[in-house]
C-alpha positions, 0 to 999 in steps of 0.5 A: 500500500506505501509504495502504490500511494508513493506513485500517487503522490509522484503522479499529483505532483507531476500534475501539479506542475501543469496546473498549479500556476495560481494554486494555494497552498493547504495543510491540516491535521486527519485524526481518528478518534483523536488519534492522528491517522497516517496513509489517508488520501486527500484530494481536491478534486484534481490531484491528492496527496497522503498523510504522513504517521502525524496525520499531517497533510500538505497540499497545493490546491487547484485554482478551480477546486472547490473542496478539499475532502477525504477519501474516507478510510476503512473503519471510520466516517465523517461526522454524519449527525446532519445525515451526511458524513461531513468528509469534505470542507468548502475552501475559503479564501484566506483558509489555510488548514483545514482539519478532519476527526474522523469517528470509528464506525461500529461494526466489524471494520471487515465486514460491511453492509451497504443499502443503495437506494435509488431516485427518490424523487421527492416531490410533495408533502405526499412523497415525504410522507410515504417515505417517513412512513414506509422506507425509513421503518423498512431502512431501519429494520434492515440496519438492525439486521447487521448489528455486528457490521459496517453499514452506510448507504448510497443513494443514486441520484435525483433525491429530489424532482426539482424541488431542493427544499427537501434536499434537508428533508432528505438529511433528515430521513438519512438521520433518523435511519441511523448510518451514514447516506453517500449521495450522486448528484442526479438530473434533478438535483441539478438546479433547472430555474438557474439561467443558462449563462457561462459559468452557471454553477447548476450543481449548487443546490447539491453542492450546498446541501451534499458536497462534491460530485465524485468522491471515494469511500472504504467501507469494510475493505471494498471502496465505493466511488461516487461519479457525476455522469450528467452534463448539465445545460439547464432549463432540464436539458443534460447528456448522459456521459462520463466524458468530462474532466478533471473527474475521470483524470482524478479517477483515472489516478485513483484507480491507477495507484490506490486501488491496486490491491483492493479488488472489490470496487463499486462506481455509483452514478446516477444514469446507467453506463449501457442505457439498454442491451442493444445500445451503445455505452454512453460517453466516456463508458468504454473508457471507464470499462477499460480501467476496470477489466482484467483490474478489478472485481468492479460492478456499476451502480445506476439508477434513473430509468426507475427500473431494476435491471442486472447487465453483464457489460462483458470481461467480468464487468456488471452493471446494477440498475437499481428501481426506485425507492419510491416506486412509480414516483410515490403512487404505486407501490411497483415501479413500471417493470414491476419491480415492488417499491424498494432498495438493494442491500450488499453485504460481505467483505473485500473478498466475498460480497453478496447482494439482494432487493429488499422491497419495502414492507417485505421480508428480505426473502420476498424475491418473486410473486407467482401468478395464477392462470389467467394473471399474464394475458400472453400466458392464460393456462399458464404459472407465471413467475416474476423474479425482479432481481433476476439475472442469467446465473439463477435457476428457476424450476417448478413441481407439480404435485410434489414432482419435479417438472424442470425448468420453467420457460423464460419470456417478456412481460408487462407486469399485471399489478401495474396494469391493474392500477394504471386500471385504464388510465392513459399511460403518458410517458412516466407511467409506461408499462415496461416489458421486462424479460424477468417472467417465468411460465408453467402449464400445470396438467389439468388435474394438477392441485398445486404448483410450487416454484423454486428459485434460486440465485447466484449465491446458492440462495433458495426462493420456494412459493407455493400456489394452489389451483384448486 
């Protein structure tokens, strides 16, 4: 680990002397429960540099940077009594220190758990109210299932639909969950009432509320890594890409010289890399993807289209679309695919990490709904099997009576609960069904009792409903 953070302080000051013509000079002491923490990363956004054994840092500040923050180490987090974990301080002019104490998590340091939500999408007093009243006492079931591990969250972006007021209201969920909440600046956090001018500074509102827009936290030994993949115009207009600078640069540097031996590693952004299986990634995607194969065990983070969708993007690397916490925007309790109103949860350690959907107001074990005959329109005689967090290492078979019948036949769905509460309504395009690929069906003989499904995922996990006919 010295020798790679030697080669990131070389490479910073290698940089440095391109960039620094107007820099400002910053230093400050990192300590962890009082205790000075030597070997941590600081970074400005554009280059980094390391604590020594006194916990001392120095470095020459970009004349762009906004931030000097952490790269938070394992086992320890920021002051997050607002919420968020405090992990970044805004640089002022004429401030030239700037100090972080940072707290021991409680847990075990190599064991971590981490919930990643995605679009909440506040937009009401309504909206807020589910939230209070359906995932914060689902949020803070599942932290009391990991009491002996490591546990914050990641949440995906568009925090709110436009609507920046609850950005507090937000911090104040995160609170009362009880862990600390990393956020991904999303289209909507991006402020669309700000006139488009040069150098209109759109990210405010996040910024304000939340802190830099890419940054890097270790957790139980596996490093998350929060990107920005909207470019912003204003007036709601963006691109979705990876294609900007000093972001992948600094991630590019990262990843490069700090990572090396870490190989479990977790690139949350807001709008997916490959939007669908037969297009193209977006900007900046093929890039990032040539960073990580043959490197790391890297699996990408996304969320935006509301959906819950698992995508092998080749050579070991994944993508995991991650559906709305809120659901069809907090009036359904299923998004448009489907999928139940709800979050993933990642448990395990630097070796080993698992993953499942938790659907709000569900056991953790809810990971299907079986449909009787005549449920799925295109399936009338049919068993039908939705399995939301479906991808191509699970095994869905199904008995009949107690007798084995192999396995069940894969097909494209719309989902009939969210038909049955769009209940005619004209579908504009917010609340277009989605068909999805995650339906199973069986023709049960016609003297059959009972069909039970079998599911079982890629960790060996097995998932058993039963349903009688008659």
């Amino acid at each position: 680990m010295k020798n790679t953070l030697k080669r990131l302080v070389l490479l910073s000051l290698v940089l440095s002397l391109f960039t620094n013509l107007s820099a400002e000079k910053v230093k400050g002491i990192i300590q962890g429960n009082g205790q000075p923490l030597g070997e941590v990363l600081v970074t400005d956004g554009y280059k980094f540099c390391v604590t020594d054994v006194n916990g001392r840092y120095e470095m020459d500040t970009h004349p762009d940077a906004e931030f000097v923050y952490i790269v938070t180490p394992k086992g320890y987090v920021a002051d997050y009594s607002s919420g968020v974990p405090q992990f970044y301080q805004r640089i002022e002019a004429g401030k030239t220190e700037y100090h972080f104490d940072l707290l021991p998590m409680k847990g075990n340091p190599d064991q971590f758990a981490m919930m990643v939500m995605a679009d909440v999408q506040l937009d009401t007093d309504h909206d807020v109210k589910r939230m209070m009243d359906e995932l914060l006492p689902d949020a803070k079931q599942i932290v009391a299932t990991y009491p002996d591990k490591q546990m914050a969250a990641l949440v995906l972006g568009d925090l709110t639909w436009d609507v920046y007021k609850y950005n507090l209201t937000f911090k104040d969920f995160a609170c009362q969950v009880g862990i600390p909440f990393y956020p991904v600046i999303g289209n909507h956090d991006f402020d669309k009432y700000l006139t488009p001018t040069e150098g209109a500074d759109f990210a405010k509102p996040y910024k304000d509320a939340f802190g830099p827009l890419y940054y890097a936290v270790q957790l139980g030994g596996v490093y998350f890594i929060v990107l920005n993949n909207m470019e912003y115009y204003g007036n709601k207009r963006y691109k979705t890409t990876l294609d900007m600078n000093p972001q992948m640069e600094w991630l590019s540097l990262l990843l490069k010289c700090v990572l090396q031996q870490e190989k479990h590693v977790y690139l949350a952004m807001h709008a997916p890399v490959k939007p669908s299986p037969d297009s193209p990634m977006i900007g900046g995607g093929e890039k990032l993807k040539s960073m990580l194969i043959n490197k790391f065990h890297a699996t990408i983070l996304s969320g935006h289209y509301h959906l819950n969708t698992n995508s092998d993007l080749g050579g070991g690397l994944w993508e995991h679309n991650v559906a709305s916490a809120g659901g069809t925007w907090w009036t359904s309790d299923v998004c448009r695919d489907g999928t139940p109103n709800g979050y993933r949860v990642y448990v395990g350690d630097k070796s080993n990490v698992e993953q499942y959907y938790k659907s709000t107001g569900k056991d953790k074990d809810f990971q299907m709904k079986v449909y009787a005959p005549g449920r799925i329109m295109d399936r009338p005689e049919e068993v039908v099997v939705n399995i939301w967090n479906w991808d191509a290492n699970w095994q869905v078979v199904w008995y009949e009576d107690g007798k084995y019948q192999g396995a069940m036949n894969q097909f494209y769905s719309f989902n009939p609960d969210y038909l049955q509460w769009l209940n005619g309504r004209r579908a504009v395009a917010d609340y277009a069904p989605v068909r999805t690929e995650y339906y199973f069906s069986a023709k049960p003989s016609p003297k059959a009792k009972e069909v039970r499904v079998e599911v079982t995922d890629r960790y060996g996990h097995v998932y058993q409903e039963v349903i009688k006919l008659k």
